[in-house]
C-alpha angles and dihedrals in degrees: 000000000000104000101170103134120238127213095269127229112281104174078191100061092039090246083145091137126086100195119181092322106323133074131253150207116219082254087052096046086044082060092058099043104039119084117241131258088265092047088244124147123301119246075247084057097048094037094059088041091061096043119038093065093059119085121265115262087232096158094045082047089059088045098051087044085054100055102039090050087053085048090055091075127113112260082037105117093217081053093056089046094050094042088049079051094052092040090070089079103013144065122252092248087048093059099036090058085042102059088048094056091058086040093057095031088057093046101131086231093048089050087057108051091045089055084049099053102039095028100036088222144083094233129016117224101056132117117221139147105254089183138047115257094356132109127288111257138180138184100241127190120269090227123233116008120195104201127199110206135201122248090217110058106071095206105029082101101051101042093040089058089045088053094041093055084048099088093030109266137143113254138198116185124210115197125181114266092236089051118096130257098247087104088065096034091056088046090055094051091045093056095045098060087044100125095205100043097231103092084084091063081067104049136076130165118187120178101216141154120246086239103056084099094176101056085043094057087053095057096040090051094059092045136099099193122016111204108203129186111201161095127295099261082047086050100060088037093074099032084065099046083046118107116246103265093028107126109232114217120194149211110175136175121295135189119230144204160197124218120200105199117214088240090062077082105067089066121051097194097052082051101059090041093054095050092050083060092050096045094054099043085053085044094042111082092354095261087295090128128083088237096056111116108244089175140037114204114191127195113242099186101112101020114034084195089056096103096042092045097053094044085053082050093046099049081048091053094044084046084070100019101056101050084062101048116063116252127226107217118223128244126260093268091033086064088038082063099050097045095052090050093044084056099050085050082047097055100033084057093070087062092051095247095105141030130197128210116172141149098284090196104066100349097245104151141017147210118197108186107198113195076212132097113237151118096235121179117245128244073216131202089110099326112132141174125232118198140161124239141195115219089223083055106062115098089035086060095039106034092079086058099049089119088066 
């Protein structure tokens, strides 16, 4: 293995940036990205220049999965140090159920049946005749992808630049400032148990915030996709800054959902086990991910009480889950929001359509049960809709929101 030391993280000298296998100061990553006195390319430039015509490195990629996914095991000392990062923001259980998920997702064998199923091929880059008679064809890197990542889905980062490398680009990751540093930390590792050395030339991983617009058009200029998570505003933000040409790739809000099927019911244990889930998914992140459920639809079709009846075991559940999981507060306008909607399903109780459980205490979550079938967005932090279903009903309730 490729054992050559990089500069470590110090949060304390600015070195935030892991950059092609070292790490950088914002002055240091300005000397990158900035063009010289003369206009002439950047090192950025000239780096990309040297590197995207040499072959991908793709066995020494599947080793160096293998090894970090084998580091990512409890007693591993890199383990230990990701799972103390991720405990910042996370309970133990959270982090400990994180870190599996990479381990299992960079498995060797998991990367190549994944290549198989969405590629149709066992590596990517070759160029064979699929069919008889017909013309040679290969999946091919896009080139260099600039990614925006979102600061609330812990391993969004991680597992977009392992896709990325995948199929053999460039990548330069850009992670939230407020985020922390496990996405570099993790790049570090992995290119340290690269067994050839060159997997660093293909990763770059830059803490920056959304409005250093300066450092961002640098990064867009040199790209040739840019992969953006976000909402719609952060959407057009980027379409905007991108070059003309430049392929926008994106990742936009969803909302999501959970759906209680009538036969939960049958098993009581299953049940309670299924509205803890629920419970921590609306608690975890505060609803701030695109995963985060923002309604629960429950099938009626055997109980007509069943909705009614799981929103009343839910509000019992957060009553026990949220006290032990940080909150994020909102904003000003964010709790101007919950509190408007919490006044609509107020008022529209006293007509029978609606019904309201919350944490009396601080006012820290929310139930609102609707009589009505529907998938509603959430004014989320912990604010979450309960309604019944029909099974019969279910493309006619979610087809309107097919966009989301």
């Amino acid at each position: 293995m490729n054992k050559t030391a990089t500069t470590s993280s110090d949060e304390t000298t600015g070195k935030r940036h892991f950059w092609f296998g070292s790490w950088l100061n914002d002055s240091e990553l300005d000397t990158w990205l900035n063009k010289p006195a003369d206009n002439g390319p950047s090192l950025l430039e000239q780096h990309l220049v040297r590197v995207m015509p040499t072959p991908f490195p793709f066995a020494d990629f599947m080793q160096a999965c293998d090894a970090i996914a084998s580091a990512l095991r409890p007693g591993n000392p890199f383990y230990e140090k990701c799972r103390n990062i991720v405990l910042r923001t996370s309970t133990a259980n959270e982090a400990d159920a994180l870190l599996k998920v990479i381990s299992t997702t960079l498995a060797s064998n998991a990367i190549r049946e994944k290549i198989r199923c969405e590629l149709g091929v066992l590596q990517p880059a070759i160029l064979s005749r699929r069919y008889p008679e017909r013309q040679f064809e290969a999946w091919l890197p896009i080139g260099c992808v600039t990614h925006v990542m979102p600061a609330n889905v812990f391993a969004a980062p991680i597992l977009g630049l392992i896709e990325s490398l995948m199929v053999g680009n460039l990548n330069l990751v850009k992670i939230s400032a407020r985020d922390t540093e496990l996405t570099a930390v993790f790049a570090d590792e992995f290119c340290r148990l690269d067994p050839g050395g060159k997997l660093r030339d293909f990763i770059a991983i830059t803490r920056l915030a959304s409005k250093d617009t300066g450092r961002m058009q640098r990064l867009f200029a040199v790209a040739d996709a840019i992969s953006v998570w976000g909402g719609e505003a952060a959407v057009a933000a980027v379409r905007q800054a991108a070059p003309a040409g430049v392929r926008v790739i994106t990742w936009g809000h969803k909302i999501s959902f959970a759906y209680i099927a009538s036969e939960i019911y049958d098993d009581t244990n299953r049940l309670d086990e299924t509205v803890l889930a629920v419970a921590n998914d609306v608690c975890r992140l505060d609803q701030q991910a695109c995963s985060s459920p923002q309604t629960i639809l429950v099938e009626t079709d055997k109980n007509p009480q069943a909705a009614r009846d799981f929103a009343v075991k839910l509000a019992q559940i957060l009553e026990k889950v949220s006290p032990a999981i940080t909150a994020q507060l909102p904003t000003e306008s964010e709790q101007a929001e919950i509190t408007t909607v919490a006044s609509v399903v107020q008022a529209e109780q006293a007509l029978g359509l609606t019904e309201i459980f919350s944490d009396t205490n601080n006012s820290r979550w929310r139930v609102f049960y609707d009589t009505r079938t529907g998938l509603k967005p959430s004014p989320l932090y912990r604010t979450i809709w309960v309604s019944p279903i029909k099974r019969s009903d279910i493309t006619a309730t979610l087809r309107p929101m097919r966009a989301w």
